[in-house]
C-alpha positions, 0 to 999 in steps of 0.5 A: 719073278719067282711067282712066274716060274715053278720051283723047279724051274726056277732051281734048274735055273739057279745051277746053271746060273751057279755053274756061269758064275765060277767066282760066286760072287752072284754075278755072270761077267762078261769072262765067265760067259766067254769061259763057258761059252768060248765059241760064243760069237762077239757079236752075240756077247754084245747083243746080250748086253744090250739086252739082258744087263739092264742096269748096264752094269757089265754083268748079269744078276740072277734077275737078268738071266732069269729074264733072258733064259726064261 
């Protein structure tokens, strides 16, 4: 992942993921995308899901979101 993206990149995209994740425990839940996004549509949250939590655990590693933002 990182050989496909530039540092700086690749930092910009760890703060917002830090920003996301308020609890830190490295992981996006689905609560903290609605409390960062709260005008984000149902619909979009599920579509999400089904795309980017590959492991379909309920929750985006960095990984996952690297994927889906980049």
């Amino acid at each position: 992942m990182s050989a496909e993206l530039p540092d700086e990149r690749l930092a910009e995209l760890k703060i917002a993921f830090a920003s996301i994740d308020t609890d830190g425990d490295g992981y996006i839940s689905e609560a903290e995308l609605k409390r960062h996004f709260p005008d984000l549509p149902a619909e979009a949250l599920g579509a999400m899901s089904q795309e980017a939590d590959s492991d379909q655990d309920g929750r985006y590693s960095f990984e996952e979101f690297v994927r889906t933002v980049s």
